[in-house]
DSSP file (Angstrom, degrees, kcal/mol; ACC not computed):
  #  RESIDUE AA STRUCTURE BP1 BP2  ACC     N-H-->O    O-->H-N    N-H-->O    O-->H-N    TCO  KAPPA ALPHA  PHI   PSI    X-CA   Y-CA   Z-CA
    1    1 A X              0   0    0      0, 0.0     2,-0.2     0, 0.0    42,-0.2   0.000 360.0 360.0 360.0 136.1   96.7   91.8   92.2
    2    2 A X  B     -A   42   0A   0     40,-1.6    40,-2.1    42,-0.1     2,-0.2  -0.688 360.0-129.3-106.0 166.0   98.5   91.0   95.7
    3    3 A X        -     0   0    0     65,-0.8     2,-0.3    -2,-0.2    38,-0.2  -0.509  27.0-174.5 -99.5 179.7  100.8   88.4   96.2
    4    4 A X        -     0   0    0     63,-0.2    36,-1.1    -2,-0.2     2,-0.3  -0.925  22.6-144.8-165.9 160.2  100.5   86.0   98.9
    5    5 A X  B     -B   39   0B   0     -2,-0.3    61,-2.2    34,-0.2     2,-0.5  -0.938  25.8-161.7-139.3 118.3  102.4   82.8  100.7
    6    6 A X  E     +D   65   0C   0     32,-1.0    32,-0.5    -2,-0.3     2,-0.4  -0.899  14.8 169.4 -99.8  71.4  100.1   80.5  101.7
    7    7 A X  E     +D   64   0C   0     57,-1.5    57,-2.5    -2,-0.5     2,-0.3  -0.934   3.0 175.5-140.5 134.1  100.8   77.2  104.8
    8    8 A X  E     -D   63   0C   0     28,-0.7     2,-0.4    -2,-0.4    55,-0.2  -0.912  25.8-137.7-142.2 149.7   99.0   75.3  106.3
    9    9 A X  E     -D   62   0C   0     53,-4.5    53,-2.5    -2,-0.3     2,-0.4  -0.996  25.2-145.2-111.6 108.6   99.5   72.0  109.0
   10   10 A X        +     0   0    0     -2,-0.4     3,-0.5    51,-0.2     4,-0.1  -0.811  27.7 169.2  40.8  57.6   97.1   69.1  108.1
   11   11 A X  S    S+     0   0    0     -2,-0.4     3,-0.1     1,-0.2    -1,-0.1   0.623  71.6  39.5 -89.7  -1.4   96.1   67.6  111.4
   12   12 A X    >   +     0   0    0      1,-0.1     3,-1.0     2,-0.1    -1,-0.2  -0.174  69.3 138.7-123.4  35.5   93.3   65.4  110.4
   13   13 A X  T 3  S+     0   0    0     -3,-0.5     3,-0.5     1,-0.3     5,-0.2   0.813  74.3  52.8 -67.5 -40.6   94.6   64.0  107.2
   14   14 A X  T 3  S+     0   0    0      1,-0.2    -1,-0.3    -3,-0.1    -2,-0.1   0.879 119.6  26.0 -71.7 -21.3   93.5   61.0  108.0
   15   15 A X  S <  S+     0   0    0     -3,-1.0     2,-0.4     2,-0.0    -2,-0.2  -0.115 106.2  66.8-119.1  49.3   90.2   61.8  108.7
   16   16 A X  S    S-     0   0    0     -3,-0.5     2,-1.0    -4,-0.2    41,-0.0  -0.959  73.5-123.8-163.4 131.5   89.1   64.9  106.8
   17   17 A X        +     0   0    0     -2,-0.4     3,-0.5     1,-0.2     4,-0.1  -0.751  25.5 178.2 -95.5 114.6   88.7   65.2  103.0
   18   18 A X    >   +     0   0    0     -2,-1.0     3,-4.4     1,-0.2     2,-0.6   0.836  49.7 116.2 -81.8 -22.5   91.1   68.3  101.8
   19   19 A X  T 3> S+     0   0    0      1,-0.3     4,-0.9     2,-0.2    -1,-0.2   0.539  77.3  45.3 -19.3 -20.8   89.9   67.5   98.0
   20   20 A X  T 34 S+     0   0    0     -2,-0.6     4,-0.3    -3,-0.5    -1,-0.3   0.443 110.2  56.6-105.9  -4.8   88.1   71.0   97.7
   21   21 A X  T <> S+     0   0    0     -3,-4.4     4,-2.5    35,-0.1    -2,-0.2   0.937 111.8  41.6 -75.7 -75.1   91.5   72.5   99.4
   22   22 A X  H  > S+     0   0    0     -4,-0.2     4,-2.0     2,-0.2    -2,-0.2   0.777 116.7  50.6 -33.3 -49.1   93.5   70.9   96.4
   23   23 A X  H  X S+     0   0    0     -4,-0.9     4,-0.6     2,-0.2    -1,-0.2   0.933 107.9  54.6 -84.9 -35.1   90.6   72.0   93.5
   24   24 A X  H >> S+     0   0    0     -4,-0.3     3,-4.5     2,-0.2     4,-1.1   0.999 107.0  45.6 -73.2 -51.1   90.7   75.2   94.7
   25   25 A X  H 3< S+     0   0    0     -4,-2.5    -2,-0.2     1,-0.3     5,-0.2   0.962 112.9  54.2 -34.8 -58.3   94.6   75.8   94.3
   26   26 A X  H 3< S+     0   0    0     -4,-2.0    -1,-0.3    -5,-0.1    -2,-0.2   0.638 109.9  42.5 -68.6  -8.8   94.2   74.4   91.3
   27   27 A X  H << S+     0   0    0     -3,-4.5    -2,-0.2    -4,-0.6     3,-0.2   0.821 107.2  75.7 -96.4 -68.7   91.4   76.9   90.2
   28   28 A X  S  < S-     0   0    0     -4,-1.1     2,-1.2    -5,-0.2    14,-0.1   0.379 103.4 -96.0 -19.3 148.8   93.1   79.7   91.6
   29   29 A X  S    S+     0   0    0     12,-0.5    12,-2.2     2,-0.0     2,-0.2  -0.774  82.6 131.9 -83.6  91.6   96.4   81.7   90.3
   30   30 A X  E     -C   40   0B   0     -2,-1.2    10,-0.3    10,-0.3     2,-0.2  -0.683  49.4-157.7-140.5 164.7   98.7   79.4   92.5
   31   31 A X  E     -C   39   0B   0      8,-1.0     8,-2.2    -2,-0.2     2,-0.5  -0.707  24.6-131.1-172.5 120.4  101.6   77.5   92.6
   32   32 A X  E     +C   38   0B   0      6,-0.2    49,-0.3    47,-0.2     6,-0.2  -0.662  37.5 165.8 -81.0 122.3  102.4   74.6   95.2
   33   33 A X  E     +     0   0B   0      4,-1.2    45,-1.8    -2,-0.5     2,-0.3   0.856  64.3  23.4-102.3 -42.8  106.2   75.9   96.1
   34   34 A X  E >  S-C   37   0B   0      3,-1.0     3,-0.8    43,-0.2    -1,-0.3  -0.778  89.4-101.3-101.0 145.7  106.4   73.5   99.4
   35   35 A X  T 3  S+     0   0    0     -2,-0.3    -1,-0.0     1,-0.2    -3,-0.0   0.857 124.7  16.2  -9.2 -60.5  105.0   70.6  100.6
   36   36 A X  T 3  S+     0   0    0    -29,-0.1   -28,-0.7   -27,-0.0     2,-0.3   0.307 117.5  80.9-113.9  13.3  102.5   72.8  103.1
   37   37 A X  E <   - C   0  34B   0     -3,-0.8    -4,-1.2   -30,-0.2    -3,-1.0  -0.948  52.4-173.1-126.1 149.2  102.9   76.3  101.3
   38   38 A X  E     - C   0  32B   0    -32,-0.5   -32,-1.0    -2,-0.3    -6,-0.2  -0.967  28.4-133.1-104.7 130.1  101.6   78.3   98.1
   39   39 A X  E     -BC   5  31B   0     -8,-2.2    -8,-1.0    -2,-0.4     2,-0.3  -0.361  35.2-173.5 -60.1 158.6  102.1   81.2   96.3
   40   40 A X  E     - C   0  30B   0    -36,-1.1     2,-0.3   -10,-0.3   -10,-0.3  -0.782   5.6-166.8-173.3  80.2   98.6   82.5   95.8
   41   41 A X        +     0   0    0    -12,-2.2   -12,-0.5    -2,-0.3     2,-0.3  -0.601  31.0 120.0 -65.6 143.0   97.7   85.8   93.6
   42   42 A X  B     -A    2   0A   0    -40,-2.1   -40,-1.6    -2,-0.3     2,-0.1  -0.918  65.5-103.6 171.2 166.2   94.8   87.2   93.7
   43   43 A X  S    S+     0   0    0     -2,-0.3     2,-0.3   -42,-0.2    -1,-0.1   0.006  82.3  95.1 -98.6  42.0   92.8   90.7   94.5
   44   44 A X  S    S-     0   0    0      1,-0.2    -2,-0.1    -2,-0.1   -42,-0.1  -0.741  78.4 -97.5-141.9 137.2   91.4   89.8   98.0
   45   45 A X     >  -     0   0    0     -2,-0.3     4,-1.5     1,-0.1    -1,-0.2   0.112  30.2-102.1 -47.0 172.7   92.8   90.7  101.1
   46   46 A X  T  4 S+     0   0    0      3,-0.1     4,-0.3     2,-0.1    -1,-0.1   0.421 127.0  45.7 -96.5  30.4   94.9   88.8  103.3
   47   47 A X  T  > S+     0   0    0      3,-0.1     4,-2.3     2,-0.1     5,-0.1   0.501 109.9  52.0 -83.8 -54.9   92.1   88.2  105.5
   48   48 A X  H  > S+     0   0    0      2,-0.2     4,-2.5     1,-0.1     5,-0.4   0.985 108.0  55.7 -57.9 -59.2   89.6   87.2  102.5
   49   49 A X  H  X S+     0   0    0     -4,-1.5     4,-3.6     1,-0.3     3,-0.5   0.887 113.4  43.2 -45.1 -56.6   92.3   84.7  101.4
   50   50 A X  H  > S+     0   0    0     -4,-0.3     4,-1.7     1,-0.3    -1,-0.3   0.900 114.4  44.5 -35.4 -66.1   92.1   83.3  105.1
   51   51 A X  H  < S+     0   0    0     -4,-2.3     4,-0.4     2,-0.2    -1,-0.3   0.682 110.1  56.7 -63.2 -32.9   89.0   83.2  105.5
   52   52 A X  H >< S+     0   0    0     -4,-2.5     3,-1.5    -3,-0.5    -1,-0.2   0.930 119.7  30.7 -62.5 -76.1   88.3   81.7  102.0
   53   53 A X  H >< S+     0   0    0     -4,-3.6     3,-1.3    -5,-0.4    -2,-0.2   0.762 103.7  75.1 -82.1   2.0   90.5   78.6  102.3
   54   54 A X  G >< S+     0   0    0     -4,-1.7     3,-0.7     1,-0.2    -1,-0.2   0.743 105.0  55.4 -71.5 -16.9   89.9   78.2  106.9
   55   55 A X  G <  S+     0   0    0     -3,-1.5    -1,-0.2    -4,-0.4    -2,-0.2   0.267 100.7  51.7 -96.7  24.4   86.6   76.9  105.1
   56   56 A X  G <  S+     0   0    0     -3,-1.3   -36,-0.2     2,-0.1     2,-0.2   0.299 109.3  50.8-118.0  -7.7   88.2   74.5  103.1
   57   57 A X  S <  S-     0   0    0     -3,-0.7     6,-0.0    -4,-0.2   -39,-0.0  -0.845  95.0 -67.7-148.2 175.1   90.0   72.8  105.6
   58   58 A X    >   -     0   0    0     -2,-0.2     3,-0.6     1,-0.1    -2,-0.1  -0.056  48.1-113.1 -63.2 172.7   89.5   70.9  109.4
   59   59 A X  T 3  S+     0   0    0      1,-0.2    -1,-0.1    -4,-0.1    -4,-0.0   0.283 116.6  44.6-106.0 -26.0   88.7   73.2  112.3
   60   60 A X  T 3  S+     0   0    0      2,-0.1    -1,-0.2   -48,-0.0     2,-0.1   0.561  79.7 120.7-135.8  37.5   92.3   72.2  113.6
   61   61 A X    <   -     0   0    0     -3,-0.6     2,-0.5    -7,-0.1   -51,-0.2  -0.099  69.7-124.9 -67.4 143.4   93.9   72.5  110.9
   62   62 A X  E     +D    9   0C   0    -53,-2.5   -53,-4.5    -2,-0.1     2,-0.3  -0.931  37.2 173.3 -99.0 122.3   96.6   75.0  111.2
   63   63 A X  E     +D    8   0C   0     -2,-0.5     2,-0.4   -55,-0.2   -55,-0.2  -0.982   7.0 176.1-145.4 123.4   96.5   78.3  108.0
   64   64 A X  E     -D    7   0C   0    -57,-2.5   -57,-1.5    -2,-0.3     2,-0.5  -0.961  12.2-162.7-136.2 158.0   98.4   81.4  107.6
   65   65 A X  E     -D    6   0C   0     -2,-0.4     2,-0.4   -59,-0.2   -59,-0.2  -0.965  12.4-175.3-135.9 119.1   98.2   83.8  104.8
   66   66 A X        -     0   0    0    -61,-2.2     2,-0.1    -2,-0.5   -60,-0.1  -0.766  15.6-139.0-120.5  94.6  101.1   86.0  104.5
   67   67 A X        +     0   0    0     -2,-0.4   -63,-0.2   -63,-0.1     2,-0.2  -0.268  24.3 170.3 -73.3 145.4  101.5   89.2  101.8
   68   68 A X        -     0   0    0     -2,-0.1   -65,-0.8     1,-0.1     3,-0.1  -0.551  22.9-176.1-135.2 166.6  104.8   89.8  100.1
   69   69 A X        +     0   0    0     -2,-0.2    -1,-0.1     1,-0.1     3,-0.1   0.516  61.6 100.0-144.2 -30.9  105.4   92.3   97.1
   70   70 A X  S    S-     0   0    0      1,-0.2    -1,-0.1   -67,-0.0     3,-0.1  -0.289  86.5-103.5 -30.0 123.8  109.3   91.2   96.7
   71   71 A X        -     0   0    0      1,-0.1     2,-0.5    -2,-0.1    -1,-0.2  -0.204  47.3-128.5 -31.7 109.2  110.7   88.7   94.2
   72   72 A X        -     0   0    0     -3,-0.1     2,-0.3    13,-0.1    -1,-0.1  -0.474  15.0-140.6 -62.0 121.6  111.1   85.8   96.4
   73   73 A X        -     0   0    0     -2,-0.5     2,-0.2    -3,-0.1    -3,-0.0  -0.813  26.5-170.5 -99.1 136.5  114.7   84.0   96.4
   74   74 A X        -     0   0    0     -2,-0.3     3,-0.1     3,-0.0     0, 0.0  -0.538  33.6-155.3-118.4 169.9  114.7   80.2   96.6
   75   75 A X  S    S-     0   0    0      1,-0.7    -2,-0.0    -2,-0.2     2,-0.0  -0.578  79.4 -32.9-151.3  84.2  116.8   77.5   97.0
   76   76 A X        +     0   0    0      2,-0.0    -1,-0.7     0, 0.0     2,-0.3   0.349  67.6 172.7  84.3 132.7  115.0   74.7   95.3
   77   77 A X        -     0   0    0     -3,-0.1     2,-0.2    -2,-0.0   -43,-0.2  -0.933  38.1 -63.3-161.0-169.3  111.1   74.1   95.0
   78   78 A X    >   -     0   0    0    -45,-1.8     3,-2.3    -2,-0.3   -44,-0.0  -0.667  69.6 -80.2-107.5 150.1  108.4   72.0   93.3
   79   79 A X  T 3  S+     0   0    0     -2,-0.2   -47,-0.2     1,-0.2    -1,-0.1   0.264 117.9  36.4 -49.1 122.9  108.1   72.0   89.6
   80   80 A X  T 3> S+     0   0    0     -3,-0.1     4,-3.2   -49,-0.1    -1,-0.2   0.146  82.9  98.4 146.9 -45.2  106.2   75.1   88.7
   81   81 A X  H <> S+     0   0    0     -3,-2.3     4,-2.5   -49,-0.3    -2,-0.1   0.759  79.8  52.7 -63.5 -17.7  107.5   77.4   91.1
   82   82 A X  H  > S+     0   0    0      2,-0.2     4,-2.1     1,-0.2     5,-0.3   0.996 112.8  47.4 -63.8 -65.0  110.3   79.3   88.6
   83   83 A X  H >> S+     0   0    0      1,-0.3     4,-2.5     2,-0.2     3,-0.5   0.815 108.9  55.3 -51.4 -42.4  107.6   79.8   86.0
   84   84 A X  H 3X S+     0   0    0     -4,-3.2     4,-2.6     1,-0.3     3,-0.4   0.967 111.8  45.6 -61.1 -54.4  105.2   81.2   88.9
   85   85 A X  H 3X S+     0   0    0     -4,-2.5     4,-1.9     1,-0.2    -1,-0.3   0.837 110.2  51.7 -53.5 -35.7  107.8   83.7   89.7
   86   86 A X  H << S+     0   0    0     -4,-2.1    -1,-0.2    -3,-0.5    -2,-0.2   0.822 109.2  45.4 -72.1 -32.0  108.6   84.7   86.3
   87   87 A X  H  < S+     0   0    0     -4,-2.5     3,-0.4    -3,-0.4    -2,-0.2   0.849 118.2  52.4 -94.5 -31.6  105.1   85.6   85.0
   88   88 A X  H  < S+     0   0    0     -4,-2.6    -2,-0.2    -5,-0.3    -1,-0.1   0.819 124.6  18.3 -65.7 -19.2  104.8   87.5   88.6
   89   89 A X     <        0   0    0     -4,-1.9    -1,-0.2    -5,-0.2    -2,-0.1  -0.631 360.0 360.0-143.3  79.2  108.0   89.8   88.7
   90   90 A X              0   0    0     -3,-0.4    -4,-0.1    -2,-0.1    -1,-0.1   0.577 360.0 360.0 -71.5 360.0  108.9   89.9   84.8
């Protein structure tokens, strides 16, 4: 499995439904750490990943898919993210 960080800018929020951006995080081995970012496992490139969620969201929408293999150090995040970290670098 690779690890991934996962942000994206929302420029059409008002007019574009991201509901199948949201169900797919949720399907996925994810964890929303920021507002616009996720942590993202999974065995796909970071190119697949892209390419997988630029068809989930507006056409001028801003998505960048970045792979890590380091423990990430925080300072504060939304509820979830400790556990995500712990079951990735036990």
């Amino acid at each position: 499995m690779a690890l991934f960080t996962v942000s994206y800018d929302l420029r059409k929020k008002s007019e574009f439904d991201y509901q199948k951006l949201w169900d797919e995080f949720g399907r996925l081995d994810s964890v929303k750490f920021q507002e616009s970012e996720y942590f993202l496992s999974s065995d796909n490139t970071a190119t697949e990943v892209k390419d997988h969620f630029a068809g989930l969201i507006h056409a001028d929408d801003l998505l960048m898919v970045i792979k890590f293999e380091k423990r990430p150090s925080f300072h504060k995040a939304l509820k979830g993210t400790t556990a995500w970290i712990e079951a990735h670098f036990p």
